[in-house]
The first five atom37 places (N, CA, C, CB, O) and aatype in JSON, in Angstrom:
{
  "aatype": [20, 20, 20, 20, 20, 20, 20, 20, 20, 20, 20, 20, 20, 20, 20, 20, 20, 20, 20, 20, 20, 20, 20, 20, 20, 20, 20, 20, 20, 20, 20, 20, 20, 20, 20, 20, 20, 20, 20, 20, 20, 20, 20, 20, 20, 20, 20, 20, 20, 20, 20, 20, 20, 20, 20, 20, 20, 20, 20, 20, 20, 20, 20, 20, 20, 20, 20, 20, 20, 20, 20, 20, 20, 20, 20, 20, 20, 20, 20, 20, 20, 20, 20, 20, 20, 20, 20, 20, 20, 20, 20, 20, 20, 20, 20, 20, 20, 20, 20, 20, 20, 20, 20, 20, 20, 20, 20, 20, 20, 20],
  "atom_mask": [
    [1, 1, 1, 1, 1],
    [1, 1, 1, 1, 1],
    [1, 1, 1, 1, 1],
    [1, 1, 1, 1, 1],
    [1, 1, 1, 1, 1],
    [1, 1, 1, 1, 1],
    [1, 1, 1, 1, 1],
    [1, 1, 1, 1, 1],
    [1, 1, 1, 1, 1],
    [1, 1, 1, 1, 1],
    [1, 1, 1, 1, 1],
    [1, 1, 1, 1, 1],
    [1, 1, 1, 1, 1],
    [1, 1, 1, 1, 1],
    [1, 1, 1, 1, 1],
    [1, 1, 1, 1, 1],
    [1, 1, 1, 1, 1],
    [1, 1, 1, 1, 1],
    [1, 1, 1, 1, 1],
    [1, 1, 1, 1, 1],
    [1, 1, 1, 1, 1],
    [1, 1, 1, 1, 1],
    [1, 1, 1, 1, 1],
    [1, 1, 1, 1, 1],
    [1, 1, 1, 1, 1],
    [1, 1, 1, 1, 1],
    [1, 1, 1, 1, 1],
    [1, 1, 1, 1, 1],
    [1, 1, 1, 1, 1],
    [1, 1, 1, 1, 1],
    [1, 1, 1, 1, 1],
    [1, 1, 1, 1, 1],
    [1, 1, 1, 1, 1],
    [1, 1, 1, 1, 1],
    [1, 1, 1, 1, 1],
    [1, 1, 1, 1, 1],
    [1, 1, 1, 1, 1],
    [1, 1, 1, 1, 1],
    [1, 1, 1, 1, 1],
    [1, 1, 1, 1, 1],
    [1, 1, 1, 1, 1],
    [1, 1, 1, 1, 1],
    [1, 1, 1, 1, 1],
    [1, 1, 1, 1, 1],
    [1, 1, 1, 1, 1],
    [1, 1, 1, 1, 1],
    [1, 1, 1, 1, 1],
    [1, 1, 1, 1, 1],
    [1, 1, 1, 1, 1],
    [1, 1, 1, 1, 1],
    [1, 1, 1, 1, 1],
    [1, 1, 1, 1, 1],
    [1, 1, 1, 1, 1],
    [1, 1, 1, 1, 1],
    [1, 1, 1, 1, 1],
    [1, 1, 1, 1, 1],
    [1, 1, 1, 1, 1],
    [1, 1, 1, 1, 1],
    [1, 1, 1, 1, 1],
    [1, 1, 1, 1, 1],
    [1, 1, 1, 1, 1],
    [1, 1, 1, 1, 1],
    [1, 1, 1, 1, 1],
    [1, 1, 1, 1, 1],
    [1, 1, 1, 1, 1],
    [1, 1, 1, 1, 1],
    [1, 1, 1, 1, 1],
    [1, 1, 1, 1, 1],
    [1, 1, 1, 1, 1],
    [1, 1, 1, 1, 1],
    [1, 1, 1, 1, 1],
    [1, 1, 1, 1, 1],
    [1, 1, 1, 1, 1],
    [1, 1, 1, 1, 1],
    [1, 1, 1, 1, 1],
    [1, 1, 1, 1, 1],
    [1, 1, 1, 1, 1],
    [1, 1, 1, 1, 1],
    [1, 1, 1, 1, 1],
    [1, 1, 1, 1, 1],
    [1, 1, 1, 1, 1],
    [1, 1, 1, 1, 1],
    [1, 1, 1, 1, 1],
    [1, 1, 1, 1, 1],
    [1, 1, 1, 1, 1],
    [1, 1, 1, 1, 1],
    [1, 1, 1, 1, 1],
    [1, 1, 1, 1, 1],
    [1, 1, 1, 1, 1],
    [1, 1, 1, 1, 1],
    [1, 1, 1, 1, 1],
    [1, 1, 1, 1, 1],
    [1, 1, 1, 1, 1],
    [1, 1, 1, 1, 1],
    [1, 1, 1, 1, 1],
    [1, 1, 1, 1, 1],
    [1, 1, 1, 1, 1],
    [1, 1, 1, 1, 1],
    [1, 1, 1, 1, 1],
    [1, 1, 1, 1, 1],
    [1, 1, 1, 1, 1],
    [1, 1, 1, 1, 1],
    [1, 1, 1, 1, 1],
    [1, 1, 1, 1, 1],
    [1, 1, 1, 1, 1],
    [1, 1, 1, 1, 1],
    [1, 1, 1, 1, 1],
    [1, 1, 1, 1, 1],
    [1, 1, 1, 1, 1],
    [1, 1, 1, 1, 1]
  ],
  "atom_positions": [
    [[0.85, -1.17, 0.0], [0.0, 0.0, 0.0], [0.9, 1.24, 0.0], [-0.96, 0.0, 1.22], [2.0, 1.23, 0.54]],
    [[0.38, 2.31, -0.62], [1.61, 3.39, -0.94], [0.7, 4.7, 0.7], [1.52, 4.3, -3.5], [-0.33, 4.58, 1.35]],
    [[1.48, 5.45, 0.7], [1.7, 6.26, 1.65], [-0.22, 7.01, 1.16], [3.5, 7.34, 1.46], [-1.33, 7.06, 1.71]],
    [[0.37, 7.42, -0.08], [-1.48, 7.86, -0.44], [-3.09, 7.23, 0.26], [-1.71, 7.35, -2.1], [-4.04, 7.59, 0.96]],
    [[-2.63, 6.2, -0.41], [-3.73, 5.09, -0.29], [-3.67, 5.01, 1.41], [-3.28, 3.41, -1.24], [-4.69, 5.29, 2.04]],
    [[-2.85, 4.75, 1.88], [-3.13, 5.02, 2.98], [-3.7, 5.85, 3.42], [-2.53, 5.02, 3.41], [-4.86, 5.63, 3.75]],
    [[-3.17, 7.09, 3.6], [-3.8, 8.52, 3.71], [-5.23, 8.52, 3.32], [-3.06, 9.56, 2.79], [-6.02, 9.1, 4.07]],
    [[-5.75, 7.84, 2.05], [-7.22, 8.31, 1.56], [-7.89, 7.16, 2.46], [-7.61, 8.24, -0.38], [-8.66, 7.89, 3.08]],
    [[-8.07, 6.25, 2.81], [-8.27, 5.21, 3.56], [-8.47, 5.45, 5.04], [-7.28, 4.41, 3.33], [-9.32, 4.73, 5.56]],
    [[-7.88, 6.3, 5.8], [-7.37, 6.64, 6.61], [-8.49, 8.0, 7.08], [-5.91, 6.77, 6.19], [-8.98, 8.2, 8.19]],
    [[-8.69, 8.87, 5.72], [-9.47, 9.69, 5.84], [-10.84, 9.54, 5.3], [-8.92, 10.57, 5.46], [-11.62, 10.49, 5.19]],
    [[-11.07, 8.58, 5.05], [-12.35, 7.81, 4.91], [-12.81, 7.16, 5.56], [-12.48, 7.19, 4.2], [-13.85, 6.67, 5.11]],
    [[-12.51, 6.82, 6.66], [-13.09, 6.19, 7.74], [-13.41, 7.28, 8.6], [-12.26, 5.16, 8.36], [-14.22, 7.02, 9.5]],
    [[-12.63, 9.26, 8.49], [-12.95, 9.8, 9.43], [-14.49, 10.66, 8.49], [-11.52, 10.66, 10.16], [-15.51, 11.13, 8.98]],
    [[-14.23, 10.61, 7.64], [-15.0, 11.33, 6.68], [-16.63, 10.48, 7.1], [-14.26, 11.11, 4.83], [-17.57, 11.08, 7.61]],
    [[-16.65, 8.97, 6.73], [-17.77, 8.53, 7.2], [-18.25, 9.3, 8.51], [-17.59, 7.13, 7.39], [-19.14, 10.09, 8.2]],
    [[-18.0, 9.33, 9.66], [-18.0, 10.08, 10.78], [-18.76, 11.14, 10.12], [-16.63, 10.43, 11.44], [-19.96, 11.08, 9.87]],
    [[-18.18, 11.84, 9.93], [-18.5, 13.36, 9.58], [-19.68, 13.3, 8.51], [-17.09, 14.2, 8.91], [-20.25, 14.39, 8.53]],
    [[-20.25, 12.45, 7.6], [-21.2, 12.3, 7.18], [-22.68, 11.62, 7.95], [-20.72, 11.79, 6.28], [-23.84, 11.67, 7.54]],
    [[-22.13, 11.0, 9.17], [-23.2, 10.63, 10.35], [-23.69, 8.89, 9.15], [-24.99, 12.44, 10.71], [-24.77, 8.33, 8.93]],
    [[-22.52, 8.67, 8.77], [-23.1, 7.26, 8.17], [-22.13, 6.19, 9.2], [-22.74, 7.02, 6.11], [-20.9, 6.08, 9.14]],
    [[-22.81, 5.66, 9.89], [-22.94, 4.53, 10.9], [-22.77, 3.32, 10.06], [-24.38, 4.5, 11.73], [-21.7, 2.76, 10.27]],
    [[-23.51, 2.75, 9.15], [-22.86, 1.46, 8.05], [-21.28, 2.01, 7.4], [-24.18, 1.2, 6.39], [-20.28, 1.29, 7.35]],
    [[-21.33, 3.06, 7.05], [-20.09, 3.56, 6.48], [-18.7, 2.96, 7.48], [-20.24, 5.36, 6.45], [-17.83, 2.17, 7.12]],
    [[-18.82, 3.63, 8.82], [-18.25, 3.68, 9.77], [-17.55, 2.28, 10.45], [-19.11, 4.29, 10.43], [-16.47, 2.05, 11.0]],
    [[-19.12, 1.21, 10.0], [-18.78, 0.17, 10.21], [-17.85, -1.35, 9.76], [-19.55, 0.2, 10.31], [-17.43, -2.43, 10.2]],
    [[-17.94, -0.1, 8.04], [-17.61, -1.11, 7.01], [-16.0, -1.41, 7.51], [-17.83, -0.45, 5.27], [-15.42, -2.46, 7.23]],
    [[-15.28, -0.16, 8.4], [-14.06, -0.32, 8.52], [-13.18, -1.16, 9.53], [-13.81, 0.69, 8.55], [-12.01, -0.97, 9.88]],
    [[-14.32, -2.42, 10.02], [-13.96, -2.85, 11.46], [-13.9, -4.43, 10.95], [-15.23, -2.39, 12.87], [-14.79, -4.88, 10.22]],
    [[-12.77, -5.25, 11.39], [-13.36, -6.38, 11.33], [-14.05, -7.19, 12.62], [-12.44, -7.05, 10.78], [-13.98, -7.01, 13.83]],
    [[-14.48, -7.8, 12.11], [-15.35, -8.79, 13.03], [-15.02, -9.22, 14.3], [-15.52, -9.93, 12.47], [-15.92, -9.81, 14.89]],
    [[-13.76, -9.03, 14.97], [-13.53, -9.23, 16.07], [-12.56, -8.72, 16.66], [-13.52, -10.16, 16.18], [-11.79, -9.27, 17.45]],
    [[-12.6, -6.58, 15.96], [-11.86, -5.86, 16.76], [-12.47, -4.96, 17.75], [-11.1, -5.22, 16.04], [-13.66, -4.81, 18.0]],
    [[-11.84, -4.6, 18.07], [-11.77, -4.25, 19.76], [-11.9, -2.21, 19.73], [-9.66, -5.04, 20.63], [-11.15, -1.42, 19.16]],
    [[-12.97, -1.97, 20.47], [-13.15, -0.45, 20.64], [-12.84, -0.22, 21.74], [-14.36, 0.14, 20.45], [-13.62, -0.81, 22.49]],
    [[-11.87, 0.5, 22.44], [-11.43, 0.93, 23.34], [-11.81, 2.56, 23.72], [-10.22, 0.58, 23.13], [-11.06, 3.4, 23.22]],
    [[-12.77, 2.98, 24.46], [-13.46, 4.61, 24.91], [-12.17, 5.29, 25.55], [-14.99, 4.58, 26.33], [-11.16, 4.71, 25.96]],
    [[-12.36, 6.27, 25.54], [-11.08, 7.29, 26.23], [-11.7, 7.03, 27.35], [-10.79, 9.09, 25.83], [-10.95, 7.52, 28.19]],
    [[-13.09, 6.33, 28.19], [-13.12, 6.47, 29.8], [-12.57, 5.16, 30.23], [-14.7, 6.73, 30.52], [-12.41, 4.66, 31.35]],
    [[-12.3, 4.69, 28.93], [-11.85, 2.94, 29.77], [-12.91, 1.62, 29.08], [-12.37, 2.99, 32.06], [-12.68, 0.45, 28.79]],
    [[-13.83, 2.25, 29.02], [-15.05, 1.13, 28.04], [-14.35, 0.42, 27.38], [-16.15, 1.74, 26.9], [-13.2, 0.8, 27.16]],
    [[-14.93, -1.14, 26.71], [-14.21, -1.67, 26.23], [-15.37, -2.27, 25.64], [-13.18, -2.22, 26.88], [-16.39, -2.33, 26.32]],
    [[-15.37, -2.81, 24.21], [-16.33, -3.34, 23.5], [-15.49, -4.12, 22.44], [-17.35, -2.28, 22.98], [-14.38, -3.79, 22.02]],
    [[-16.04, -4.95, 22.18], [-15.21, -6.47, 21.68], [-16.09, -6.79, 20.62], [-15.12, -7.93, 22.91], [-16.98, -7.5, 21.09]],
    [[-16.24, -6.62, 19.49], [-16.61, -6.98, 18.08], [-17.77, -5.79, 17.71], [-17.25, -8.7, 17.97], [-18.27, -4.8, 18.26]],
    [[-17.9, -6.71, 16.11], [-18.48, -5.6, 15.51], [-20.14, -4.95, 16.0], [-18.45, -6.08, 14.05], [-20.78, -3.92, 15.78]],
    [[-20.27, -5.89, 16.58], [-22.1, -5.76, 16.82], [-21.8, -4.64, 18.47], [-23.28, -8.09, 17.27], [-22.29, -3.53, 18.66]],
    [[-21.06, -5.26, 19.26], [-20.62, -4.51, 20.54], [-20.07, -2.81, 20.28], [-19.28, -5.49, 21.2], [-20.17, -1.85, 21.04]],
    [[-19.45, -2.9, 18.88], [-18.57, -1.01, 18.74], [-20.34, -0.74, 18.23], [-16.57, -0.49, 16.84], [-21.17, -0.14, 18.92]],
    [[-20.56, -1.25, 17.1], [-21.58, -0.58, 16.84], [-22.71, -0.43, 17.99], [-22.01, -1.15, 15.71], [-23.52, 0.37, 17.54]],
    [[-22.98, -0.71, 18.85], [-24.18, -0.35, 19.82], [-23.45, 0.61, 20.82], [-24.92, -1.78, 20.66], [-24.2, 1.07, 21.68]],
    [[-22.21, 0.98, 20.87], [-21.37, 1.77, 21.55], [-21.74, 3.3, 20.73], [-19.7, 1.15, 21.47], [-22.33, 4.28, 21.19]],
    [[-21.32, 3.15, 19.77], [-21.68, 4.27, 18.2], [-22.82, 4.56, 18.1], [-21.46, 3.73, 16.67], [-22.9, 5.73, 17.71]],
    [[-24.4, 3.83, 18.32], [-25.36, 3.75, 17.74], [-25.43, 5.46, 18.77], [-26.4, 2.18, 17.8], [-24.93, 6.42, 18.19]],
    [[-26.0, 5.71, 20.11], [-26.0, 7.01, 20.5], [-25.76, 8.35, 19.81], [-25.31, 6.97, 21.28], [-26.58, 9.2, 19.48]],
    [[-24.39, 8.35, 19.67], [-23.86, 9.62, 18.93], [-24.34, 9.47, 17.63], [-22.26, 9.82, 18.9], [-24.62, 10.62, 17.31]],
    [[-24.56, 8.85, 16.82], [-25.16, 8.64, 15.33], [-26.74, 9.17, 15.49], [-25.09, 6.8, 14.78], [-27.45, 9.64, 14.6]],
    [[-26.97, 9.02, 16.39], [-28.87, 9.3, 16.83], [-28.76, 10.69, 17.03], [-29.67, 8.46, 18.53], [-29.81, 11.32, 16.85]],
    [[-27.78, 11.29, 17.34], [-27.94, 12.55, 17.76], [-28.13, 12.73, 19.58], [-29.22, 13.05, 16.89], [-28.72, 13.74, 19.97]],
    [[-27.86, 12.2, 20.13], [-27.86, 12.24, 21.91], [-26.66, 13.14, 21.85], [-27.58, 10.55, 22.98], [-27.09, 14.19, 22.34]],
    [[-25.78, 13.28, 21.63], [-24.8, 14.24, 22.13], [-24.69, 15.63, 21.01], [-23.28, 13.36, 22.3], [-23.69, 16.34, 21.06]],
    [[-25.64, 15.87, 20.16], [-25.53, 17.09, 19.12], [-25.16, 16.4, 18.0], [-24.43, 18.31, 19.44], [-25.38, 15.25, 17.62]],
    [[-24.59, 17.29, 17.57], [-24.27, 17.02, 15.5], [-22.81, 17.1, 16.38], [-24.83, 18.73, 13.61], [-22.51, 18.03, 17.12]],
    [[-21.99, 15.91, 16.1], [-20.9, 15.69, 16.33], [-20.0, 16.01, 14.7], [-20.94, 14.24, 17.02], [-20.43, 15.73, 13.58]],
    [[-18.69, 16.65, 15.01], [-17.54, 16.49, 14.11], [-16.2, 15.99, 14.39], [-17.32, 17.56, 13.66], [-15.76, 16.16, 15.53]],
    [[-15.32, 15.27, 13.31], [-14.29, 15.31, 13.81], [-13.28, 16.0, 12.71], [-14.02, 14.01, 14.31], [-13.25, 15.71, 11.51]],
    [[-12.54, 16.89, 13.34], [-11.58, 18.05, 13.08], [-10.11, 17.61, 13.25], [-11.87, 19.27, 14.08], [-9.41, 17.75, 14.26]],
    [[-9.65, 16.81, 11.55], [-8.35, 16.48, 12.09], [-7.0, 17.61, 12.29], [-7.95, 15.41, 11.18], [-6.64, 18.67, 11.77]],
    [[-6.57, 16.78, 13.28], [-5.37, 17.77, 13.72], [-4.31, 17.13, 13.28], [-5.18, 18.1, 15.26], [-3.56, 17.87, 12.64]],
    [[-3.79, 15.47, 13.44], [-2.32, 14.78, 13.12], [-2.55, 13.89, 12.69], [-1.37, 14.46, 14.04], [-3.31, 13.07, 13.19]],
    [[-1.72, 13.71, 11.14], [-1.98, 12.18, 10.43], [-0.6, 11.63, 10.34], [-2.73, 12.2, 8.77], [0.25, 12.28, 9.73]],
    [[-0.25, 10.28, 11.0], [0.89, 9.42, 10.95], [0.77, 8.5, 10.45], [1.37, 9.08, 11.88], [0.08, 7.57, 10.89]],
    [[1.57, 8.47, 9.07], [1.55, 7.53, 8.37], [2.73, 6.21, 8.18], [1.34, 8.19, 7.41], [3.89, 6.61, 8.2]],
    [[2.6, 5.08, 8.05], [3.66, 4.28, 8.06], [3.26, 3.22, 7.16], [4.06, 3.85, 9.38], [2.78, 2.21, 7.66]],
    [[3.43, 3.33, 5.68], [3.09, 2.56, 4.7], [3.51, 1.23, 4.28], [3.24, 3.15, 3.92], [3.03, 0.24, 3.72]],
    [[5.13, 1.84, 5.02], [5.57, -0.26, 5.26], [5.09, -1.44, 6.14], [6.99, -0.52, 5.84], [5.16, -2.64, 5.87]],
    [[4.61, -0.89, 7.17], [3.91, -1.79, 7.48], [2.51, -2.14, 7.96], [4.47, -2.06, 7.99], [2.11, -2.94, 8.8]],
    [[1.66, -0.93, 6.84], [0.42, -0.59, 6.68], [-0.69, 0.27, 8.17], [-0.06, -2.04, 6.17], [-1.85, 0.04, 8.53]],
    [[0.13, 1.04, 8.57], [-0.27, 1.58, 9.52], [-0.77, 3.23, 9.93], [0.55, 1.17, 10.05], [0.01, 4.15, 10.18]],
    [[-1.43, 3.26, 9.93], [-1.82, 5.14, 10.81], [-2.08, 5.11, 11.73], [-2.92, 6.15, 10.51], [-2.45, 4.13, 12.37]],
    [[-1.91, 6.82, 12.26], [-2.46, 6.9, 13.42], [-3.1, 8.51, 13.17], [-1.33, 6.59, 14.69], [-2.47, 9.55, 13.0]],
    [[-4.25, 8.34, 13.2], [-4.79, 10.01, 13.42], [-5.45, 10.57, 14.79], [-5.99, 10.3, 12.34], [-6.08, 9.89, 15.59]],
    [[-5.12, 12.23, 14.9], [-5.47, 12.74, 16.3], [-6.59, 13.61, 15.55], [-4.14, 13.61, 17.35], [-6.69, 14.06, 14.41]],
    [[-7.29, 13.66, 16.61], [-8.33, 14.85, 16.0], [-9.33, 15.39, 17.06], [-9.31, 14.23, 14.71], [-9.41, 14.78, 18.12]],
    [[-10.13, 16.53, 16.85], [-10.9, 16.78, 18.26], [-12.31, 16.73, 17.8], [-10.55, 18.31, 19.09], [-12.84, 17.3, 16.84]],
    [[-12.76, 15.99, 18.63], [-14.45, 15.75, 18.4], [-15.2, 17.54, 19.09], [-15.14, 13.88, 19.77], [-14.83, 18.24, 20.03]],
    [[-16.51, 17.72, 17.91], [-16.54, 18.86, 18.36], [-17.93, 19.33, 18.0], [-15.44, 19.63, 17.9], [-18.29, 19.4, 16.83]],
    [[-18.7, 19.64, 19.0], [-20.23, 20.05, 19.02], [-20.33, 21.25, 19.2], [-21.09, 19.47, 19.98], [-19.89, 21.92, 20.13]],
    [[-21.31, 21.76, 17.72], [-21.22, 22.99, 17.46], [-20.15, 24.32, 17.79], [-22.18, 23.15, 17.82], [-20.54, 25.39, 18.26]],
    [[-18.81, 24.03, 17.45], [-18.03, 24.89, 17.54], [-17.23, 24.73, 18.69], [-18.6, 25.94, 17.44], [-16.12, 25.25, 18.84]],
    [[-17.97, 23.79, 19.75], [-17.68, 23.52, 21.35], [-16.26, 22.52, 21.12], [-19.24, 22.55, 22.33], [-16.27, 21.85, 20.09]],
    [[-15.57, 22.46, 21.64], [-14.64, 21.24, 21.67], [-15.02, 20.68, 22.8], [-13.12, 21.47, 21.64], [-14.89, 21.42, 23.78]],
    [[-15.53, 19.43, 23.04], [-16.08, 18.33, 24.04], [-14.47, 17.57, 24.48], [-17.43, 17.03, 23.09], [-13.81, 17.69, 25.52]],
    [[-14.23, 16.85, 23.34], [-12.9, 15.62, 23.94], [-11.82, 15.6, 22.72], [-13.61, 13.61, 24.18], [-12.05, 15.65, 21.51]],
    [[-10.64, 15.52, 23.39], [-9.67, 14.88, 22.11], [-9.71, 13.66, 22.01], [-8.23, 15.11, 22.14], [-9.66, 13.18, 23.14]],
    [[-9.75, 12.93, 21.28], [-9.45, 11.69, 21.05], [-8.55, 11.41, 19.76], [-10.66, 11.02, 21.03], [-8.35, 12.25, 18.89]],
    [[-8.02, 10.07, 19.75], [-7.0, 9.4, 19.72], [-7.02, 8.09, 18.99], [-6.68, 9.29, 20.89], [-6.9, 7.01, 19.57]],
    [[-7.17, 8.21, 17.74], [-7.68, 7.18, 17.2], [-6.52, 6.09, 16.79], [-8.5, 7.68, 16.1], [-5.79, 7.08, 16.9]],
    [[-5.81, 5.23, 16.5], [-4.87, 4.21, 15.64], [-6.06, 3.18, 15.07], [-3.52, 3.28, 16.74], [-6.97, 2.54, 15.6]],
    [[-5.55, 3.37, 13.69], [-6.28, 2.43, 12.38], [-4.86, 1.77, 11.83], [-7.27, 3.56, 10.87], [-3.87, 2.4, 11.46]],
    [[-5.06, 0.18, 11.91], [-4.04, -0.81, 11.68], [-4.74, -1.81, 10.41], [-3.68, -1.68, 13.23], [-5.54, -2.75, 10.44]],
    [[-4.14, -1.23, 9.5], [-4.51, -2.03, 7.88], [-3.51, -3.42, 7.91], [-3.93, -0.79, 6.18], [-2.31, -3.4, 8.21]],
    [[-3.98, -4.16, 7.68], [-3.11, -5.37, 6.83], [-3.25, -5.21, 5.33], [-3.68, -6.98, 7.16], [-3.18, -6.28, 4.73]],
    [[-3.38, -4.38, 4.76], [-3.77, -4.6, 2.86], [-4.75, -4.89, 2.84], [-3.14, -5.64, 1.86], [-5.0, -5.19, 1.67]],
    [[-5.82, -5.06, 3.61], [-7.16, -5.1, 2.64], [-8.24, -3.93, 3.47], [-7.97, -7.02, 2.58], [-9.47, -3.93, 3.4]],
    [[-7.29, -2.87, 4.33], [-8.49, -1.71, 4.75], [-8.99, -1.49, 5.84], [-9.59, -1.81, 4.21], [-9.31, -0.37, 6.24]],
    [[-9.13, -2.76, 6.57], [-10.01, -2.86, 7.34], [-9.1, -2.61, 9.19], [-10.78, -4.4, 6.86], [-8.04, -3.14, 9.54]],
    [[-9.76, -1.89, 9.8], [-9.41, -2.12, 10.9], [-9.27, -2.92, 11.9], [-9.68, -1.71, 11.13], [-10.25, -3.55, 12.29]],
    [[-8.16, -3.07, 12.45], [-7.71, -3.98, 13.75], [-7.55, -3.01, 15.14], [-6.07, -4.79, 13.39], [-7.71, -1.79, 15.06]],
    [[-7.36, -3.38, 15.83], [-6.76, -3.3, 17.46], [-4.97, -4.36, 17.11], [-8.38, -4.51, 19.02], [-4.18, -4.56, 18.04]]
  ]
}
């Protein structure tokens, strides 16, 4: 995978987000990775992140964005890491801290 492809990959999983598409969001997980919350939560496959997600997608916490700030890329051995601040209506709520781990076919690991 070249440094690009990474990058667009990378920003397509944050972009889903920012379009409030929840299948989008989901397409990027496999089946038995692991969501880890900045309070400590821990949710263990795909059906578990998604009912974690389903809230903020409904709108319970506002029209959420995420506003990237740092993209780390490492194409040899298919890896990013992006920072960015989640942010309701103009408000900055939380930073969070995302790492997305590709093997070549896209999809996210833990």
């Amino acid at each position: 995978m070249t440094r690009d492809e990474l990058k667009e990959i990378t920003l397509q999983f944050t972009d889903a987000f920012n379009r409030d598409d929840l299948d989008g969001v989901m397409a990027w997980f496999a089946g038995d990775a692991v969501y880890d919350e900045f309070h400590g939560a821990r949710h263990e496959g795909r059906e578990a992140i998604r009912a974690a997600f389903e809230p903020m997608f409904a709108g319970k916490f506002g029209k959420v964005r995420f506003e990237e700030e740092d993209l780390f890329l490492d194409p040899e051995d298919g890896k990013a890491m992006i920072s960015w601040s989640c942010c309701r209506v103009d408000r900055l709520i939380q930073q969070f801290f995302s790492r997305s781990t590709t093997e070549g076919d896209g999809i996210c690991r833990s």
